[in-house]
Structure formats: C-alpha cells, structure tokens
C-alpha positions in Angstrom: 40.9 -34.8 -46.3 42.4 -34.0 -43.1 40.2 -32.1 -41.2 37.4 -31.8 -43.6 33.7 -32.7 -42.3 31.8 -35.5 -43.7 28.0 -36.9 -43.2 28.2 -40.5 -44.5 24.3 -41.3 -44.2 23.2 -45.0 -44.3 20.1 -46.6 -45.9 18.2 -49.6 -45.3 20.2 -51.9 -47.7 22.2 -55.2 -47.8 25.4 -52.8 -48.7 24.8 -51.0 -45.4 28.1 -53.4 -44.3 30.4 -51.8 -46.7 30.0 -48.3 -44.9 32.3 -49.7 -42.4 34.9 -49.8 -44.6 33.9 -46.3 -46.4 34.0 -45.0 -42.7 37.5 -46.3 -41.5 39.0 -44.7 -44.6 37.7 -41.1 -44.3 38.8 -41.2 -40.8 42.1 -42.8 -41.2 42.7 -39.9 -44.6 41.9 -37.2 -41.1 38.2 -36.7 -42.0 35.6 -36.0 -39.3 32.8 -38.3 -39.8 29.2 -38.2 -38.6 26.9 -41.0 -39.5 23.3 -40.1 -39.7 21.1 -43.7 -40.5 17.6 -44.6 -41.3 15.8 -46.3 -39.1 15.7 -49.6 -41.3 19.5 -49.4 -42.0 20.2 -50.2 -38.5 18.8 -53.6 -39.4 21.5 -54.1 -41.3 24.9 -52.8 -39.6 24.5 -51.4 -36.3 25.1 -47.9 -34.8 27.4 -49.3 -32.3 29.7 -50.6 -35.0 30.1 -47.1 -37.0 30.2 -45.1 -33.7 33.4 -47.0 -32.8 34.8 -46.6 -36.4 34.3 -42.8 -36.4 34.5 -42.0 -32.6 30.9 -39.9 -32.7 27.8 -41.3 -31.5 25.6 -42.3 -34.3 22.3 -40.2 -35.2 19.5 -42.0 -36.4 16.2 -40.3 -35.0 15.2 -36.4 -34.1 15.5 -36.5 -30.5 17.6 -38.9 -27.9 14.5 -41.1 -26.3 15.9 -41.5 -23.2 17.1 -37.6 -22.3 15.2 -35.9 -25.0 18.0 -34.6 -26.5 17.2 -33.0 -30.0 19.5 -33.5 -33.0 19.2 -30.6 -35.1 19.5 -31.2 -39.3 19.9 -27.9 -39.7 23.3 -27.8 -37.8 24.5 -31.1 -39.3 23.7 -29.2 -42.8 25.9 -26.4 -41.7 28.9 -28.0 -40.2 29.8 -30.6 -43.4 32.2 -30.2 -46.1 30.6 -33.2 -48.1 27.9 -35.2 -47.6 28.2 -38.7 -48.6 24.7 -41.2 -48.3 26.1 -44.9 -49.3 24.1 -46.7 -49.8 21.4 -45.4 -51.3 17.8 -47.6 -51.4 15.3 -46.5 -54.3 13.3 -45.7 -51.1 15.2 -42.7 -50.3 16.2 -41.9 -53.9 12.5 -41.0 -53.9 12.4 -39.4 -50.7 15.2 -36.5 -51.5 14.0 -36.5 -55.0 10.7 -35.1 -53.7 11.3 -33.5 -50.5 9.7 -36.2 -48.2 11.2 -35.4 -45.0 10.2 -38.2 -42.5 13.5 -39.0 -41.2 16.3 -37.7 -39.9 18.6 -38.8 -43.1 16.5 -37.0 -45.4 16.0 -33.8 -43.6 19.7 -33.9 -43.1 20.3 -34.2 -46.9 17.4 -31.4 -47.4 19.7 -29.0 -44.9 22.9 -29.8 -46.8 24.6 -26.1 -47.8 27.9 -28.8 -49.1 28.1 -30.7 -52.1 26.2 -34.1 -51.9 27.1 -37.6 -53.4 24.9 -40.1 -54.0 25.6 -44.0 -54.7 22.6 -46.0 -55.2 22.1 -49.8 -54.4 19.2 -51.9 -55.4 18.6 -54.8 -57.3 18.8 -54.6 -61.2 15.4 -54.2 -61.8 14.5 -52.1 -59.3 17.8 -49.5 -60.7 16.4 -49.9 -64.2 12.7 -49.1 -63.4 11.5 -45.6 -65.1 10.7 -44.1 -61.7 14.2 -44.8 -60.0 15.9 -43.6 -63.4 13.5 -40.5 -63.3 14.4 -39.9 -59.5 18.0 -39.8 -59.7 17.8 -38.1 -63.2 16.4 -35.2 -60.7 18.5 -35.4 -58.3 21.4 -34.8 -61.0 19.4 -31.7 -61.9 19.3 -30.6 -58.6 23.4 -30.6 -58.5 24.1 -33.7 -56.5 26.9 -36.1 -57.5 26.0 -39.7 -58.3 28.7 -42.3 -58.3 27.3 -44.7 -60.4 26.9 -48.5 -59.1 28.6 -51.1 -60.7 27.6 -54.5 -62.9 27.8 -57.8 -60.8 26.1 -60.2 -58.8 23.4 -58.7 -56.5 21.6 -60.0 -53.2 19.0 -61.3 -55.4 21.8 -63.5 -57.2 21.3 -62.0 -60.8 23.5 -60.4 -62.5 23.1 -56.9 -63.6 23.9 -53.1 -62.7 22.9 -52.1 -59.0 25.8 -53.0 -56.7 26.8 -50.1 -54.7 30.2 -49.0 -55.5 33.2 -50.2 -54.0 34.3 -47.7 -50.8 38.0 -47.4 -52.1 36.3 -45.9 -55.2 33.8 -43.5 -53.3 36.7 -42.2 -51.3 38.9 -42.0 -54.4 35.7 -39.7 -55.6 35.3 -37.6 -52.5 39.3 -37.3 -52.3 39.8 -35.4 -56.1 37.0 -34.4 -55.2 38.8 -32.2 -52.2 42.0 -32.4 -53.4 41.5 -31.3 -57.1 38.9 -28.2 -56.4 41.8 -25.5 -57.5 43.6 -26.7 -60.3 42.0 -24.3 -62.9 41.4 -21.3 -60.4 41.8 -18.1 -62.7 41.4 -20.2 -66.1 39.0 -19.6 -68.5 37.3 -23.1 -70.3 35.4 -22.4 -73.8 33.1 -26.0 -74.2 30.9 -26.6 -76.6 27.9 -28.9 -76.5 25.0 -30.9 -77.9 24.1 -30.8 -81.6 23.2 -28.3 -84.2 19.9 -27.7 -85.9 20.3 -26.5 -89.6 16.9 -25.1 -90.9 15.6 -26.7 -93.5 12.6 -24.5 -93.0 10.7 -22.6 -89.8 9.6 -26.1 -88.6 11.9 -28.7 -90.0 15.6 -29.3 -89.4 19.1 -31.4 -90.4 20.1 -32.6 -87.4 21.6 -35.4 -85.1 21.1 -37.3 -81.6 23.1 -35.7 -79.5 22.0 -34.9 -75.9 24.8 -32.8 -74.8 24.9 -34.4 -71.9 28.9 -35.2 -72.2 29.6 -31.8 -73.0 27.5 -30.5 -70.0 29.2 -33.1 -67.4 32.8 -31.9 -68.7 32.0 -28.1 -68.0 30.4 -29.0 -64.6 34.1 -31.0 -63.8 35.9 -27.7 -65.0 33.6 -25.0 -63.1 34.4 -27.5 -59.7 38.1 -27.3 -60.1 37.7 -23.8 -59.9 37.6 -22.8 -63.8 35.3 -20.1 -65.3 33.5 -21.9 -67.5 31.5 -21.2 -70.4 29.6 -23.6 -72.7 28.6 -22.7 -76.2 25.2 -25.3 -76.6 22.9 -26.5 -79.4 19.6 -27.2 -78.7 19.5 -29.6 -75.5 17.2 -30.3 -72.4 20.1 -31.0 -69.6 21.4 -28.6 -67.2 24.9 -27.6 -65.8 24.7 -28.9 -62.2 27.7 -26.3 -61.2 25.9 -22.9 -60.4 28.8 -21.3 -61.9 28.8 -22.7 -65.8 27.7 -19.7 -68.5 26.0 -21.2 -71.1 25.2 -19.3 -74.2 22.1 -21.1 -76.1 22.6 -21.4 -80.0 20.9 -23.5 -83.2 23.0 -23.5 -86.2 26.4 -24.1 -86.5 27.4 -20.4 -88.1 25.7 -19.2 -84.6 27.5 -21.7 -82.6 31.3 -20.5 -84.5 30.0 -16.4 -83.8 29.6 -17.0 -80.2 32.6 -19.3 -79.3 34.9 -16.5 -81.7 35.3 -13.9 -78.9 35.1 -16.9 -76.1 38.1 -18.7 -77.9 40.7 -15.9 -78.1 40.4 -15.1 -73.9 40.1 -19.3 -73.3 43.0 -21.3 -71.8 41.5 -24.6 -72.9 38.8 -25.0 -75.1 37.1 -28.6 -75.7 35.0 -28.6 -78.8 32.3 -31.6 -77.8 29.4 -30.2 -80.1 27.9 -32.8 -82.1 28.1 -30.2 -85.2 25.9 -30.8 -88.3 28.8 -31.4 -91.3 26.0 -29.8 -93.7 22.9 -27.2 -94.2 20.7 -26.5 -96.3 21.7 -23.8 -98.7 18.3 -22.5 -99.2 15.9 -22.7 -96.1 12.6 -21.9 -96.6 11.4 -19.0 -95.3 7.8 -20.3 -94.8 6.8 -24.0 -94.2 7.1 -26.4 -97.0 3.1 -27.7 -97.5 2.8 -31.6 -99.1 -0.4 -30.8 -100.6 0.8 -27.6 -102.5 4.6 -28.2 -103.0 6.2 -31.0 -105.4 8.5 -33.1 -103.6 11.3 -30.9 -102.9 15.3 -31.1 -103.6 17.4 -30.3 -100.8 20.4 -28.4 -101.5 23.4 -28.7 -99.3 26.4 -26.8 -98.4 29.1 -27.6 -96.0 29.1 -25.8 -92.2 32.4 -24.1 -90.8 34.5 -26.9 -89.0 34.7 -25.2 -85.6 37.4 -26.6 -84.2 39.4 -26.3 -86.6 39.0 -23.0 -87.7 39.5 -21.9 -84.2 42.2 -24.1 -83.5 44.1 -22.5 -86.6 44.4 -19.3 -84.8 45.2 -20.7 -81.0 48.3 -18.5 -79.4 51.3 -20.7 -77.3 49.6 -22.5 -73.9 46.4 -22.7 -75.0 45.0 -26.0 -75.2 42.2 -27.6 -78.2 40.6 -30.9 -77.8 38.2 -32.5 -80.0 36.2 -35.0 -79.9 35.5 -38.2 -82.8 32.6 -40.2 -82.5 33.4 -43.0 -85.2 31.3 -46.1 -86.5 34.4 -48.0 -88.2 38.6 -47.1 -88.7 38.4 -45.4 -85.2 41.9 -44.7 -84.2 42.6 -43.6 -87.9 40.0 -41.7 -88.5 40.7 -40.1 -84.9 44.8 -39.3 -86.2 43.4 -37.9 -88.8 40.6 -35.6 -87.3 43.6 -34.7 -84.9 46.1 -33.9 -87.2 43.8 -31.7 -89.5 41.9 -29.7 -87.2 45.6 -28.5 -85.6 44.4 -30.2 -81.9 46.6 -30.7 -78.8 43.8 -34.2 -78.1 41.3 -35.9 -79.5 38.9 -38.2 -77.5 37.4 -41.0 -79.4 34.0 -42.6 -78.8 33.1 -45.6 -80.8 29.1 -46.3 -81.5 30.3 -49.7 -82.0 31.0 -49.8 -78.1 27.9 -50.8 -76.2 27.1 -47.4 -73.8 29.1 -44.7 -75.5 27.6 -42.1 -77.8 24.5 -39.9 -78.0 21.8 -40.3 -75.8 23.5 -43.1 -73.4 25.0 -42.2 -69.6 27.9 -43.7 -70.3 31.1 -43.4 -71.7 33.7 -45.4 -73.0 36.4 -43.1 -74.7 40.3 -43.0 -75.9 42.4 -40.2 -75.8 44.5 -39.2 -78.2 47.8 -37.1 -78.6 50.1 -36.4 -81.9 52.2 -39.0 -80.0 49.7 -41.7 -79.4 47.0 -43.1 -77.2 47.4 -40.9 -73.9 44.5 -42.9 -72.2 41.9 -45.4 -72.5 39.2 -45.1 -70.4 36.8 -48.1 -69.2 33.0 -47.9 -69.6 31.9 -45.3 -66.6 29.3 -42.4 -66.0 29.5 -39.5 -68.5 30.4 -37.5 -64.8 32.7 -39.5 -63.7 34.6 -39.8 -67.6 34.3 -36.0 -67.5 36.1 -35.6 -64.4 38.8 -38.1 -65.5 39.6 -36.1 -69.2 39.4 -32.8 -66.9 42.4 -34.5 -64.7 44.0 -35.2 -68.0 43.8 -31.7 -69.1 45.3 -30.3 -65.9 48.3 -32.5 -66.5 49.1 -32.6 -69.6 51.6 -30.6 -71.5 51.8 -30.7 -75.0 55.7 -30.0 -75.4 56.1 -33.4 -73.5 53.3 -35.3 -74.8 
C-alpha cells in the first residue's frame, strides 16, 4: 500500500473507536490517509486522536470556522486511490444511497472517481430492516464494495449480525484489494450464471431459484484483477458492479451452450456457475396452454446438454474448468463424482443443508475440490467476498501440482 491514497470516512457510531486501529495500519503498510468525519462521529472518537495517527488534520465540515478555509470534496474525490467509510451508520447508508449531500462525508463519497468500500454497523435490527437491506442492496448496484459486518454481541447487548468488521480484516480487503488488481491482466474468463428457463410454453417455464448472484460476484472479482471477463447468464435481475464484465443474456440451456461455444475455445479459465435446468420439455407449446379448453396435459421431458462437461471434454493444456455442485445429501461424493465426470480441474461445493449458502441467500459457505482432495473450505462469508477468495484460488493453482 505504500504510497497509495486512502479516505477512511467516519460515522456517528459506537465502532467509530475501531478506526483508530484501521488508521494506524494503513499508515504503518505506507498509505496516505485522510479522515473525513461526520459531525456526530466526533462524539464518539475525536479528530485529535486520528489526526495524530495519520499525521493530516482531520476534515469534518466544508469550510475551517476560524479562517474560512474551504475544503473542497471534489479534490479529496480526485486525489484517492480507495475510499474506505468504517463505520458505516444506516444514517449514511441512506444518505449515499440517495444522493443526500448535507455533509462533508457524503459529498466526499459522491466525488469519489476510486473504488469505494463500505462496512456497515448498526444494531441487528436496524441491519435486517427492509430499508437498510434495500439501501445497501443499491449501493452494491452502484459498484461499491461492502465488507460485510460480522455476528456477535452489539452495543445493544443482543446478539446478532451488525458488528462492524474487525480492522485487520478491512485492511486485509483493501490490501488484495491493491495488491491482487493484475494477476489476470491479458486473460480471458468465460462465467456462467443464474438459472435456465426451459419453455414449457410462451408463458410458462421449468425452472429453478437461482439468483445469479454468485456467478455475478465471481466475474466482478475476475474483471478487478484485471481479467477480461465475460458472463454467459440466464434470466436474472443483478448487475455486474465492474464496468468492464460482458454479459451475454440467454434463456434455455441449448442457448446458454451456443453462446459460451465460441467464448470457451479463446478462455483461459472458465467457471461454469449456471444453475442449469437438467431437463426440457420436449414439446413446448407454441401457443399458451388454456385450463378451460385443454385436458390436463402430460409433460414430456428430455435431458439438456451438460455444459460443462461437454466443454470441458474439448479444453486444450493450461486452460482451467471449474464447476460448481449445489448438493442436498452425499456432498463430497456426489461432488468427486460431478468432478470426475464432467473432466474439471475444481469443483466448489455448496450444501442447502448449510444455513446461508445456495440460491437466493448473500452468503456463502463452499468447499473446494480438486482430483486430489479438498483444496479449501471456506467459512460462511459474503457471496463478494467468497468470490474474491475462489478467484485467489484460481490465480494459484496449478493443476500438475494439485
């Protein structure tokens, strides 16, 4: 980090006295670091202590009272490599969610041309109400980075998920974060995500939960280490936050193995995370099927391409094929197996059976697998932050070794 230019910008919260620490270890890794705080977070730690951790006065309102000196957003916004704003009330969640600029923290974060990370703080209820999960939901959309708080006891003395995370872990993120930008610089990264729709007829479909959101948060960890990215995706409502992440829009899987074809034979790593229907119907209708006029139907079926392994059967030397097994009973066998038959380098397993892993949830709790056993087990995290971790796999591994 040595050298690089960080805001670390400080809300009105009780876990305003862990940005000490978070300070004191960008500046001892060689970062520059301006703190910019709300009004109501001096309450909690003051501005003398963090300007005598980071060396640089402390900004906290748009003009010096006493010599009228203005502080200007716009050049704070130009001069960072990162913006960091830890803690994060649900306060100012909604504030850069929807633009309300009445403070100097927020206009900062509204002039930011660098990459911003977000850790929220709050009590448990006040994380899980609709509107804070809405809020951040947005801010994800809008690109930011949000390091997700942890599970423990809060000010209020329940228990529950709203404790800001620990500094040595939001420095570890900002870190890879600087350090790990190039690793696939001139790759190529085929991804596919979300489910399939099989038509059953023009209004009716075989299909499954899937939310591509795991598949979306791997090919924004790719595109940031500098890979060219492309995702092959079902029928989903998220967003890649990288600007630089292709995605090519498909329904059925046939449509989804057409488009990766071409993509596959010029990729250097190609993670099939597509939640692909195993079956479709062999004769859709080509009109809507009416219940008043039509006896009850019999559906058909007939089984879809496997993807990955009908890719995977053709890959050249180097080039990399993972999978991914989501499993309700006989995991790790049923992973081996899905491994072994499909010809992939890895195989990540999720389990429904874990509590915050599978379709539709945040979170992930996986295992990696090689031919030669369990190459890691990954705790229950973000789907980001799981993303960026089987990315740092991938840059790693080597399958002669492995």
């Amino acid at each position: 980090m040595r050298g690089k230019h960080i805001i670390l910008g400080i809300t009105g919260g009780i876990a305003a006295y862990k940005s000490a620490s978070l300070a004191r270890l960008f500046v001892k890794a060689g970062a520059e670091v301006q703190v910019v705080m709300t009004p109501s977070a001096k309450e909690f730690i003051t501005p003398v202590t963090m300007s005598a951790l980071t060396g640089k006065p402390v900004v906290s309102e748009f003009f010096t009272a006493n010599t009228g000196e203005w502080h200007s957003h716009v050049d704070l916004g130009l001069w960072a490599d990162a913006m960091v704003i830890a803690p994060a009330t649900a306060s100012s969640i909604a504030k850069m969610a929807h633009g309300v600029a009445d403070n100097m923290l927020i206009t900062t974060y509204l002039s930011a041309k660098a990459p911003v990370f977000i850790a929220p703080a709050m009590d448990l209820d006040m994380m899980a109400h609709p509107s804070t999960v809405a809020n951040i939901e947005l801010l994800k959309s809008y690109g930011n980075h949000i390091i997700e708080p942890a599970e423990g006891e809060l000010a209020s003395h329940l228990i529950g998920k709203g404790r800001m995370e620990e500094p040595e872990r939001i420095f570890d993120v900002l870190y890879r974060f600087f350090n790990d930008t190039d690793e696939l610089a001139g790759k190529k990264v085929l991804i596919t995500a979300g489910p399939t729709y099989e038509p059953i007829d023009p209004v009716r479909f075989i299909g499954n939960y899937s939310t591509g959101k795991m598949g979306y948060a791997l090919a924004d960890a790719a595109a940031a280490r500098g890979a060219e990215v492309t995702v092959v995706s079902g029928p989903v409502e998220v967003k890649p936050s990288h600007p630089g992440v292709k995605v090519v829009k498909v329904e059925s899987a046939r449509q989804m193995l057409e488009a990766c074809e071409p993509l596959f034979d010029e990729a250097s790593i190609a993670i099939f995370s597509a939640a692909v229907a195993d079956y479709t119907p062999a004769h859709p209708a080509t009109s809507k099927i009416k219940r008043e006029t039509t006896d009850l139907p019999s559906l058909e079926l007939v089984k879809n391409p496997d993807i990955a392994a009908t890719l995977s059967s053709r890959k050249r030397p180097g080039q990399l094929t993972v999978g991914f097994a989501l499993e309700t009973d006989n995991e790790a066998d049923n992973a081996r197996h899905k491994l072994a038959s499909k010809h992939l380098d890895l195989i990540v397993l999720n389990s429904l059976r874990d509590s915050g892993a599978g379709f539709g949830c945040d979170t992930n709790k996986v295992t990696v697998f090689s031919p030669q056993g369990v190459v890691a087990d990954l705790p229950l995290k973000s789907k980001q932050e799981c993303a960026r971790d089987i990315i740092s796999l991938l840059t790693r591994y080597d399958p002669i070794t492995h």
